[in-house]
PAKOLTI-56404 format. One record per atom (N, C-alpha, C): residue in three letters; x, y, z. Coordinates in steps of 0.001 Angstrom, whole numbers, plus 500000, padded with zeros to 6 digits. Example, Ala and Ser with C-alpha at 12.3 -4.5 7.8 and 13.67 -1.06 7.14 Angstrom:
// PAKOLTI-56404
ALA513190494310507800;ALA512300495500507800;ALA513200496700507800;SER512850497750507080;SER513670498940507140;SER512900500030507870;
This chain:
// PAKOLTI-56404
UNK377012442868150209;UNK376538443823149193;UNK375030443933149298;UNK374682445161149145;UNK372942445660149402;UNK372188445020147943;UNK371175445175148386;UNK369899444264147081;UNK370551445370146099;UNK370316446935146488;UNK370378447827145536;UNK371504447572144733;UNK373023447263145371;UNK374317447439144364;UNK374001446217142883;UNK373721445100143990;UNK373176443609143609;UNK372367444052141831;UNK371697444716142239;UNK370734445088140926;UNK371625446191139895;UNK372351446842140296;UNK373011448049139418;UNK373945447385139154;UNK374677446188139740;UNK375912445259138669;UNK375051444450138006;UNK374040443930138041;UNK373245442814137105;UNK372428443797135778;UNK372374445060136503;UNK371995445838135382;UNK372662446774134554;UNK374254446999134922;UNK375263447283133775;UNK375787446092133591;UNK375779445044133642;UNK376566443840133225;UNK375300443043131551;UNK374216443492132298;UNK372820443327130927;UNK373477444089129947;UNK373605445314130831;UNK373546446728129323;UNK374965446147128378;UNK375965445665128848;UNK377376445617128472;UNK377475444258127157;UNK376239443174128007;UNK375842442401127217;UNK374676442215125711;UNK373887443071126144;UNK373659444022125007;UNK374146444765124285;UNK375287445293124545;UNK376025446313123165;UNK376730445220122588;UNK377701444388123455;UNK378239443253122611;UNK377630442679121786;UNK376379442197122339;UNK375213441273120787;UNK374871442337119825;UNK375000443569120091;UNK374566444654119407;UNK375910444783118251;UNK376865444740119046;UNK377706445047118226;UNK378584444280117402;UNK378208442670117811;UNK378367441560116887;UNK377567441663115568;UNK376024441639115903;UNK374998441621115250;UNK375841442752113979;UNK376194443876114230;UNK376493445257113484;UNK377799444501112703;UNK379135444059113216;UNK380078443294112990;UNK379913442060111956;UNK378709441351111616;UNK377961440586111242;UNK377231441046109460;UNK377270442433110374;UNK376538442789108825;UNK377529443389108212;UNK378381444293108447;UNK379493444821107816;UNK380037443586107280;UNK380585442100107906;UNK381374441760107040;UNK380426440255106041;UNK378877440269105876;UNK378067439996104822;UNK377764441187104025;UNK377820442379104062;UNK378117443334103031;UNK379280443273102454;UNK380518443013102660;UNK381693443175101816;UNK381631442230100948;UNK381011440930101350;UNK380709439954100452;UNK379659440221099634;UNK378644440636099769;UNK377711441195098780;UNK377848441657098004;UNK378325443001098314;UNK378560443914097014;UNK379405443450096046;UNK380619442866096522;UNK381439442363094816;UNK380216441244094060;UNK379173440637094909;UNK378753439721094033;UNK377844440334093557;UNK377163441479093916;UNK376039442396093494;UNK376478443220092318;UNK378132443446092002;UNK378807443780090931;UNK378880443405089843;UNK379370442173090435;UNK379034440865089098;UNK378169440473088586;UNK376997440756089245;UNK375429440728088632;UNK374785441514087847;UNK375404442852088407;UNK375037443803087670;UNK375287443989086460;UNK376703443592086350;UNK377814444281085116;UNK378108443061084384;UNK378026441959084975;UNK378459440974083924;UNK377637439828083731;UNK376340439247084612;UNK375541438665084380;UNK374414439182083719;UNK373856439766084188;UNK373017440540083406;UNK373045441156081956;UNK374270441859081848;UNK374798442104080381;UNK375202440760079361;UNK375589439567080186;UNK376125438464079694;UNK374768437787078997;UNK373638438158080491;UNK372255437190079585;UNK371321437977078605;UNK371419439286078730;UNK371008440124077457;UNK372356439909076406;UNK373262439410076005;UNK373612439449074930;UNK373584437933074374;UNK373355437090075295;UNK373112435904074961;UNK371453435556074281;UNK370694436478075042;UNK369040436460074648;UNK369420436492073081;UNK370013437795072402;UNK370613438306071617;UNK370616437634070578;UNK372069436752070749;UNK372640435419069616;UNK371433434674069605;UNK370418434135070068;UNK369428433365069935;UNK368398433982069156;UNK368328435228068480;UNK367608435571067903;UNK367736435908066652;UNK366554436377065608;UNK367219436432064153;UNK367030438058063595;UNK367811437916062737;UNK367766439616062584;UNK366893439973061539;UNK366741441853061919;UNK365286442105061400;UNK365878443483060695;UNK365077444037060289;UNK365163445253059687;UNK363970446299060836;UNK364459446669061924;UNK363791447046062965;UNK364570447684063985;UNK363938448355064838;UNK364928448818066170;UNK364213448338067187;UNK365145447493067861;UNK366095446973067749;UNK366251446322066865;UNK367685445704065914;UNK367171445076064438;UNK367913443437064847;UNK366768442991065551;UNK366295441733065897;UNK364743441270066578;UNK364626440066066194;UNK363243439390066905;UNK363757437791067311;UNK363218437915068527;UNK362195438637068976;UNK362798439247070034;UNK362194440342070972;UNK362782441099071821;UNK362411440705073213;UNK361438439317073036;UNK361056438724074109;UNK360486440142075572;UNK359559440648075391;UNK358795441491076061;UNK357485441151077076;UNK356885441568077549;UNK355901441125078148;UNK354600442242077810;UNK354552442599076753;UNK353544443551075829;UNK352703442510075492;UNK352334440939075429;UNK351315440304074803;UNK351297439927076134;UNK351721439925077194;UNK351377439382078359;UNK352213437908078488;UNK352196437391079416;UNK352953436046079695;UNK352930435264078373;UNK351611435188077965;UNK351635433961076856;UNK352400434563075645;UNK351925435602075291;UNK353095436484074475;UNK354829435991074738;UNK354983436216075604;UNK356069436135076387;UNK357048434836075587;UNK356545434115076074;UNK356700432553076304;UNK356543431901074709;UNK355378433034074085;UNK355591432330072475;UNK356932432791071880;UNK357120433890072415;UNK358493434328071937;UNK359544433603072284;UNK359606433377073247;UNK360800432533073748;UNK361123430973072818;UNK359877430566072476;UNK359700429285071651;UNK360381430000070246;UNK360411431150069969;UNK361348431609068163;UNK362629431335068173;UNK362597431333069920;UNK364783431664069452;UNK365517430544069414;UNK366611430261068748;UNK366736429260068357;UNK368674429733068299;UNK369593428354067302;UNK370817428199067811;UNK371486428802066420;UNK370608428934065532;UNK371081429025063970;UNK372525430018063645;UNK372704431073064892;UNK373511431885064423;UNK374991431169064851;UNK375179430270065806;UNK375742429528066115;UNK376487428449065048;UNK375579427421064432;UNK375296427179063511;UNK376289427444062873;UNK375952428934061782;UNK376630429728061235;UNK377607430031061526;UNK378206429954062188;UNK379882430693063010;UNK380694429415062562;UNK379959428451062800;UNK380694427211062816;UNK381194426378061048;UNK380176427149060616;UNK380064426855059189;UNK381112427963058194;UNK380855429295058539;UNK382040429918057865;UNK383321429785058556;UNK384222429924057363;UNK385682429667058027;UNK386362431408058226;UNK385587432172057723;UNK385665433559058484;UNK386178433957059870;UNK385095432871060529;UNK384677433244062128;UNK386136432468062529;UNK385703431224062059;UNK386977430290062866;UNK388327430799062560;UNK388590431473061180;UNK390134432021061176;UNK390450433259062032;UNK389285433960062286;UNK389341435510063142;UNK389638434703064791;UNK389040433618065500;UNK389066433053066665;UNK390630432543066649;UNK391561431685065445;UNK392491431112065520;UNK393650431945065798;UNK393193432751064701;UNK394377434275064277;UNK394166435278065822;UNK393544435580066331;UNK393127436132067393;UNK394106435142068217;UNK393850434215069067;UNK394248433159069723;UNK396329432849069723;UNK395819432834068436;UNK397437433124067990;UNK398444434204068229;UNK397570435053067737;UNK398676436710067717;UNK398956437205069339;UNK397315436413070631;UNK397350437070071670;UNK398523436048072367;UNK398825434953071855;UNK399668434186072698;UNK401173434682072351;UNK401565434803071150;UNK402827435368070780;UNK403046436931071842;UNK402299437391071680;UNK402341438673071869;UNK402365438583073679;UNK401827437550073831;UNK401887437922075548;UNK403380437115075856;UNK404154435952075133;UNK404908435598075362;UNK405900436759074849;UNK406074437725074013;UNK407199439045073954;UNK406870439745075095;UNK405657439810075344;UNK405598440941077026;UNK406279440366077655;UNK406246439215078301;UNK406884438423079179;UNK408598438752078901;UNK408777438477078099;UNK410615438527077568;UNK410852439564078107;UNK409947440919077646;UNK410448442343077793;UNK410259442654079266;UNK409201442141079757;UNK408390442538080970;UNK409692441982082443;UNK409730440742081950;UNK410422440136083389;UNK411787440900083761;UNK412680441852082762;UNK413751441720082949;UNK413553443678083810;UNK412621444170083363;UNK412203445134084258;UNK411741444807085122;UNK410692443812085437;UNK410197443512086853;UNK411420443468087546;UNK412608442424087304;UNK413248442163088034;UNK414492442791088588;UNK414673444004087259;UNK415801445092087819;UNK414933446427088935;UNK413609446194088831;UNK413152447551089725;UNK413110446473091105;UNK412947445234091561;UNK412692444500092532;UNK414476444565093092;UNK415327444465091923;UNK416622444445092793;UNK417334446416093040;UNK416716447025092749;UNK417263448608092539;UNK416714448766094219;UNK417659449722094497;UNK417721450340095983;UNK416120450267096408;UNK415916450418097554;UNK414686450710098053;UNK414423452184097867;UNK414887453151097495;UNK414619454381097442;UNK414289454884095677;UNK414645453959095105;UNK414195454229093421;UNK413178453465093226;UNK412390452494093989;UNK411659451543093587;UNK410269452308093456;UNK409976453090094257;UNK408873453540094430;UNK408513454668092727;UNK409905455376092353;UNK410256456255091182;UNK410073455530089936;UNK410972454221089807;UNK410567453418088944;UNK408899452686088786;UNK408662452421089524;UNK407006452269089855;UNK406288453049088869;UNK406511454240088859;UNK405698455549088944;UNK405825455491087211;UNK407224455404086798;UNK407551455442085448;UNK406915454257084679;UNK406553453388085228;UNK406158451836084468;UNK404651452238084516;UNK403925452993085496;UNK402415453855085540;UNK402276454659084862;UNK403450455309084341;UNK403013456943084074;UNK402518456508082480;UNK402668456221081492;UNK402148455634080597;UNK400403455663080770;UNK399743455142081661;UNK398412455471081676;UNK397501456323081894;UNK398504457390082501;UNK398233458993082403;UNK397694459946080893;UNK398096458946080155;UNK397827459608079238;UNK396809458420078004;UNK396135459139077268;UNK395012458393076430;UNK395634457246075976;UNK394684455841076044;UNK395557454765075017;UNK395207455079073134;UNK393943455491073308;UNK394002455939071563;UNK395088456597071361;UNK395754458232072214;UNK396233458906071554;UNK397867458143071155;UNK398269457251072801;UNK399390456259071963;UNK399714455561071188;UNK398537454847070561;UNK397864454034069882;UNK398589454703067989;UNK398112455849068635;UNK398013457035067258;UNK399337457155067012;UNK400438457642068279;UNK401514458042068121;UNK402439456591067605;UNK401865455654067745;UNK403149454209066881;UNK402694454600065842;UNK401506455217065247;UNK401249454987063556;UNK402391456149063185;UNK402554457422063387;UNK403553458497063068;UNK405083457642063282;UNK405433456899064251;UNK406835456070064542;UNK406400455191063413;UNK405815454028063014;UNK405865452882062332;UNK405593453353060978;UNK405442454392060245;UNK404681454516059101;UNK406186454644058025;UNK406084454120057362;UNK407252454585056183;UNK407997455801056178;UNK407066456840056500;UNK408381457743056389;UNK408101458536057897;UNK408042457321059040;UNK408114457982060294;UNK408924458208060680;UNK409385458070062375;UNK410241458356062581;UNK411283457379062984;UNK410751456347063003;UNK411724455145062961;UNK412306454554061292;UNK411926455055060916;UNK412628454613059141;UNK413328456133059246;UNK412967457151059313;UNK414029458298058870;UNK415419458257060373;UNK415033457212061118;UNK416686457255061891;UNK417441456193061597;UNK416512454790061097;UNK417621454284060519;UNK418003454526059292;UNK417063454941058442;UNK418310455690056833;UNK418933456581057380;UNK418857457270058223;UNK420173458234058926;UNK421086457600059547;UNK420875456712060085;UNK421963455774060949;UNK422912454790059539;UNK422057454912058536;UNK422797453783057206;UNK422301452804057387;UNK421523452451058407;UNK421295451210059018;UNK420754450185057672;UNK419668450743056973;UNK418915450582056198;UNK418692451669054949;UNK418758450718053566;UNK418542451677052306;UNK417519452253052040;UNK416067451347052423;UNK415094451960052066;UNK414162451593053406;UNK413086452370053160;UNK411741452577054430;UNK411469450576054473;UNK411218450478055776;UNK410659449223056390;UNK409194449632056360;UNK408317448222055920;UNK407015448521055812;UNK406658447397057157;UNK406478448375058395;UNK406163447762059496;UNK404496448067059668;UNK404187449363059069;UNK402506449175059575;UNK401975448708058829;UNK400641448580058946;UNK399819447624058728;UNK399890445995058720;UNK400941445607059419;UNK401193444033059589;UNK401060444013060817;UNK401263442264060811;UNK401039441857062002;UNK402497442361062782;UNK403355442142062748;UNK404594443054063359;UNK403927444270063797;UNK403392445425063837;UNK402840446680063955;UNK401599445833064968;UNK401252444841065304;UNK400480444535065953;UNK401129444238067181;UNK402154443114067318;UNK402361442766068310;UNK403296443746069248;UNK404069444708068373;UNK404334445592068915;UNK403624446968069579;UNK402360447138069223;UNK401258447528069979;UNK400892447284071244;UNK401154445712070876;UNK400132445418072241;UNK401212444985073193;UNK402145444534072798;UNK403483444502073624;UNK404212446299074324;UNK403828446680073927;UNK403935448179074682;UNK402366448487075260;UNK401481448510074784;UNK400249448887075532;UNK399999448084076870;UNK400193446496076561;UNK399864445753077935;UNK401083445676078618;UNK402427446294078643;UNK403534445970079715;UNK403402446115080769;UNK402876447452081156;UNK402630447268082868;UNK401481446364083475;UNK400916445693082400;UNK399750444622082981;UNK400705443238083380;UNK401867443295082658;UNK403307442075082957;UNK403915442814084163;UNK404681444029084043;UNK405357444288084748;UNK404818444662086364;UNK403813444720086667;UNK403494445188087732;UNK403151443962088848;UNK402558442427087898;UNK402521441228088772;UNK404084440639088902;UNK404524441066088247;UNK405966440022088166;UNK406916441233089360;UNK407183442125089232;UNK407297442886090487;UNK406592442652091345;UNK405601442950091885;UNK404951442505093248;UNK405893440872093683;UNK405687440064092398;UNK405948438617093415;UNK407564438876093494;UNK408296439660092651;UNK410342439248092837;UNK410426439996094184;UNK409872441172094146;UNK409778441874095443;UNK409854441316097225;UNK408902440401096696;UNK408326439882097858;UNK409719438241097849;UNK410673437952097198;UNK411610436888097257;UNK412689437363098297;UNK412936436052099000;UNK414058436037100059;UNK415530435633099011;UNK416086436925098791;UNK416782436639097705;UNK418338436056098674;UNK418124436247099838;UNK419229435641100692;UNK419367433753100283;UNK418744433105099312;UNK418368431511098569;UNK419137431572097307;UNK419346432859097215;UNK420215432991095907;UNK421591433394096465;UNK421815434293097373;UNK423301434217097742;UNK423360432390098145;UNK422718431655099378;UNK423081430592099116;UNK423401429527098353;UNK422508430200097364;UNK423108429456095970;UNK424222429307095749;UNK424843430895096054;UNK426146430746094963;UNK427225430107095949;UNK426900430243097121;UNK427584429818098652;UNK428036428408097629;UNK427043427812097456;UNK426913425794097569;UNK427465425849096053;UNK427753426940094984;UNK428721426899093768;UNK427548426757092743;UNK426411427194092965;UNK425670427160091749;UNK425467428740090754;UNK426145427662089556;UNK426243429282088488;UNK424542430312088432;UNK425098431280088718;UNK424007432282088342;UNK422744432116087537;UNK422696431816086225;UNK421981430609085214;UNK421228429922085777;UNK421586428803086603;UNK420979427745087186;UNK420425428225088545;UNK421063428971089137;UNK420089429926090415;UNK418791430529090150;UNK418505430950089012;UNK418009431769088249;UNK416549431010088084;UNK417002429599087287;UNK416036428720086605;UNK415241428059087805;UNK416482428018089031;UNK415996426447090316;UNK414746427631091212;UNK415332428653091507;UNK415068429338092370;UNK414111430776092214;UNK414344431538091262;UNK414070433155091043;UNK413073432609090237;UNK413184432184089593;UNK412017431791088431;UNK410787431054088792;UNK411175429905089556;UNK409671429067090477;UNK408882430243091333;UNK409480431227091941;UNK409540431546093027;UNK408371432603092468;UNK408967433307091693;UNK407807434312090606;UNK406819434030089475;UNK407030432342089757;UNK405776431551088873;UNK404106432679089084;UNK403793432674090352;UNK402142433503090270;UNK402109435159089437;UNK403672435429089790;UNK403298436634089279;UNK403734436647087307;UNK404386435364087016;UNK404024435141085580;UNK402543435074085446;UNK401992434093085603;UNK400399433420085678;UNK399974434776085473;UNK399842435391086775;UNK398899436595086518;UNK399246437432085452;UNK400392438333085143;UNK400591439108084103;UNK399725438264082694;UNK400471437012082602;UNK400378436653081341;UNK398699436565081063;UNK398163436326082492;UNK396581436248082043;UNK396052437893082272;UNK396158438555082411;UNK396109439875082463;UNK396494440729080785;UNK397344439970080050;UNK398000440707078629;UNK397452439529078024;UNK397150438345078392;UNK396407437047077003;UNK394801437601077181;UNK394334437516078372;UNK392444438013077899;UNK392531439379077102;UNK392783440264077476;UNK392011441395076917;UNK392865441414075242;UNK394079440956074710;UNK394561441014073959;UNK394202439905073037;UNK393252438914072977;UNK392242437880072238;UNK391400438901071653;UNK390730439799072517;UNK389626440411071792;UNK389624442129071675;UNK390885442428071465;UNK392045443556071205;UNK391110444159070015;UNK390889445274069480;UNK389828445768068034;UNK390777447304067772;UNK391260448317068953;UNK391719449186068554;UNK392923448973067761;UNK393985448426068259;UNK395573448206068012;UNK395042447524066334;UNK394832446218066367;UNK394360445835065112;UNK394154446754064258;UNK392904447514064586;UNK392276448312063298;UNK393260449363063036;UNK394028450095063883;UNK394648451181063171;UNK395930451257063168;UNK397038449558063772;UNK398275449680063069;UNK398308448241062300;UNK396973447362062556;UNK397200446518061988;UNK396791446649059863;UNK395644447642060226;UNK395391447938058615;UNK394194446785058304;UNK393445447114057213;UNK392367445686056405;UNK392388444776056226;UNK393884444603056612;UNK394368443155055535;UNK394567441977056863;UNK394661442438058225;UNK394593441543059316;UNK393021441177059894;UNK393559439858060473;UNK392124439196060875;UNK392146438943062331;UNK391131439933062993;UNK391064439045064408;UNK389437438950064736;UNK389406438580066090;UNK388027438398065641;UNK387479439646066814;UNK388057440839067094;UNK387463441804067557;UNK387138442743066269;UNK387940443206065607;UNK387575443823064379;UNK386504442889063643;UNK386038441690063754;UNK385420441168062553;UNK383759441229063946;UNK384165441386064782;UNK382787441769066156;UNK382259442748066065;UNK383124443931065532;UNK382981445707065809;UNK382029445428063981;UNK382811444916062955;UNK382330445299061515;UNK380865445033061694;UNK380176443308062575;UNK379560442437062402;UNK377870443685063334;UNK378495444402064089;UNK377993445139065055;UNK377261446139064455;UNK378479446921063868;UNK378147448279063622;UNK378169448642062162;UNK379218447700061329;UNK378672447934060182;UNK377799446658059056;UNK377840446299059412;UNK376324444702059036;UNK375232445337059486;UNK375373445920060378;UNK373909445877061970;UNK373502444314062110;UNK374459443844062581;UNK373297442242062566;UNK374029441726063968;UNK373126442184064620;UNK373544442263065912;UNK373324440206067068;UNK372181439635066197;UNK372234438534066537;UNK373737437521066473;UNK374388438164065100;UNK375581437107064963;UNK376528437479065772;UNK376327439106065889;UNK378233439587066430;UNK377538438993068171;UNK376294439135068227;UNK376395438711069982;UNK376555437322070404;UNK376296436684069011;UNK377222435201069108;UNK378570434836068883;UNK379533435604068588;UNK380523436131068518;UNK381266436310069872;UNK380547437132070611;UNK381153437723071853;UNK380782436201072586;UNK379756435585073145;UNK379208434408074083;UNK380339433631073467;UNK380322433212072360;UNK382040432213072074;UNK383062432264072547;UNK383884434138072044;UNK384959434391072474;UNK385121434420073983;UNK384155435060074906;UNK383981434706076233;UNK383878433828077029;UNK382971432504076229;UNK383745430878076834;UNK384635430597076597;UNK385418431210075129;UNK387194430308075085;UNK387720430871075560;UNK387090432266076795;UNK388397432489077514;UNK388164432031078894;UNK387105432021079366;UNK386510431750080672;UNK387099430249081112;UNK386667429463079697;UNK386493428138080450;UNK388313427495080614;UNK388493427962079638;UNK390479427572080093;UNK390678428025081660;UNK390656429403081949;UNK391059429990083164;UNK389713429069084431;UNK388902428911084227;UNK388289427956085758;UNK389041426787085522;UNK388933426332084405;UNK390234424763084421;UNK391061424477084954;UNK391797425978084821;UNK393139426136085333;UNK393089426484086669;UNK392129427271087158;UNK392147427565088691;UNK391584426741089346;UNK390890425305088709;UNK390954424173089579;UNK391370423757089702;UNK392505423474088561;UNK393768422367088602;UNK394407423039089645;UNK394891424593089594;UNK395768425175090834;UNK395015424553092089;UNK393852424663092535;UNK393264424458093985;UNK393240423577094112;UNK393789422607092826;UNK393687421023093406;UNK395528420432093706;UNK396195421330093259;UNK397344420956093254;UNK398033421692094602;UNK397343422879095441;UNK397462423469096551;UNK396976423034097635;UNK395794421998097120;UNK394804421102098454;UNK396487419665098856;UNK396826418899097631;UNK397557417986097598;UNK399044418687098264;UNK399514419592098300;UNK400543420050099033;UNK400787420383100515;UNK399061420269100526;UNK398787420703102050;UNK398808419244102769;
C-alpha cells in the first residue's frame, strides 16, 4: 500500500473516531438532561414553593400586603436581611399544637381519607379485575369508560351528587317511588355525602393501577391452582391478590394523599358542620387572611404525608435488596 492510501485510511479512520467521541459526548448529554429536567421540576414547583411557604409559617401576621412580617427582603441590604431573619420564629406552630381545632381537622382528615380509600379499593378492585379478565378487544373500550369521567369538570360532578344526594333529589324521589323508603334520606351534608364523593371522584386513581398490575398476571398459576384442587377463594387470596399487591400500594396512595387534604368535596357535599383540615386551610387563608398559620398548616399536613410514604419506600427497598 502507497504512503498516500496509508494516510487516507489513518485519516477516515481519525474522522470516524471523532464522530464517535462526538457522538458519545452528544449521547452523554441527552441522557444528563433527562435527568435534569425532572429534578429542575421539582425545584421549581415544589421546592421553591415549599420554602416560600415555609418562610411563611415562621412569620407573624400583620395588617399589610402581604399581611405578614417579615417579608425577609434585601431593601435594607444584607444586614437588613439577616435582622429579619432573626424575627421569625416557631410560635404559629406552637399554636396548632395547642388548639384542639387543628388537631381534630388533621385526625378527622386522616380518618375520613383512610375509610374512604379503603371503599375505593372494595369498589375499585372488582373492576380492575373484570376489565383485566374481559376479551382483549373490550379492554381498550372499557379503559376509555373508567377515563371518560375526566373529560368532563370535577366541580361540575362535584355539583351534580349535590342535585342526586339532596332530599328531594334524585336518589330519594326513586326510592319513595320504588317504596323502598317512607321518607327523604338526609345524605348531604354528612360525612356519608363525603365518602361517597371521593369514592367516585378518585376511582380511576384505584382502578387504573390495579389494572395495569392484574393485566400484566400469568393467570395460567390460577388454572394451576385449580389443577392441584385449590378452591377459587383461596386461589384468589395465595395468588391474584399478592400478585397485584403494587398496584394496590399505588392506587391506595394515589386516592389516600390527595384525599387528606380534599377542600372541594368537603365544602359542598360535606356542608359546615364537617371538619377536615383542607376546609379549615382554605377558611384560615382566605377568610382570617392570616396567612402565617394556614402556611403552617400546609408544612404539617405535607410532612404527615411525606414522611410515612419515604418510610415506606425504604422499608420496600430494603425488603427488595434482602430478596435479592
Amino acid at each position: 500500500m502507497s504512503n498516500a492510501a496509508v494516510t487516507a485510511v489513518a485519516s477516515s479512520r481519525a474522522t470516524a473516531g471523532g464522530k464517535s467521541a462526538l457522538a458519545r459526548l452528544g449521547e452523554a448529554f441527552v441522557g444528563c438532561l433527562v435527568i435534569l429536567i425532572p429534578y429542575l421540576w421539582l425545584v421549581f414547583f415544589f421546592l421553591i414553593p415549599f420554602v416560600i411557604v415555609f418562610k411563611i409559617s415562621l412569620s407573624q401576621t400583620a395588617i399589610a400586603i402581604p399581611p405578614y412580617t417579615p417579608v425577609l427582603g434585601f431593601g435594607d441590604g444584607l444586614a437588613g436581611f439577616f435582622a429579619q431573619l432573626n424575627e421569625l420564629s416557631i410560635d404559629n406552630y406552637t399554636w396548632l399544637t395547642q388548639d384542639a381545632l387543628y388537631v381534630n381537622a388533621y385526625v378527622t382528615s386522616v380518618i375520613v381519607a383512610a375509610i374512604s380509600t379503603v371503599l375505593t379499593l372494595l369498589v375499585g378492585y372488582p373492576i380492575a379485575y373484570g376489565m383485566a379478565r374481559a376479551p382483549a378487544m373490550l379492554r381498550p373500550t372499557l379503559l376509555m369508560l373508567v377515563i371518560l369521567p375526566f373529560w368532563t369538570s370535577f366541580l361540575i360532578r362535584v355539583y351534580a351528587w349535590i342535585g342526586i344526594l339532596k332530599p328531594e333529589g334524585l336518589l330519594n324521589q326513586l326510592l319513595l317511588a320504588t317504596g323502598v323508603i317512607s321518607q327523604p334520606l338526609i345524605i348531604l351534608n354528612t360525612y356519608t355525602a363525603i365518602f361517597i364523593g371521593i369514592v367516585y371522584s378518585y376511582l380511576p386513581f384505584m382502578v387504573l393501577p390495579l389494572y395495569s398490575s392484574l393485566e400484566k398476571m400469568d393467570y395460567s398459576l390460577i388454572e394451576a391452582a385449580k389443577d392441584l384442587g385449590c378452591p377459587p377463594t383461596s386461589a384468589f387470596w395465595k395468588i391474584t391478590f399478592p400478585l397485584s399487591l403494587p398496584g394496590v400500594i399505588a392506587g391506595c396512595l394515589l386516592v389516600f394523599i390527595p384525599a387528606v387534604g380534599e377542600f372541594v368535596i368537603p365544602d359542598l357535599l360535606g356542608g359546615s358542620q364537617t371538619l377536615m383540615i383542607g376546609k379549615t386551610l382554605w377558611n384560615e387563608f382566605f377568610a382570617n387572611r392570616d396567612w402565617p398559620v394556614s402556611s403552617a398548616v400546609a408544612v404539617i399536613l405535607l410532612l404527615l404525608l411525606i414522611v410515612p410514604i419515604m418510610l415506606f419506600q425504604r422499608a420496600q427497598a430494603r425488603a427488595q435488596e434482602q430478596d435479592k
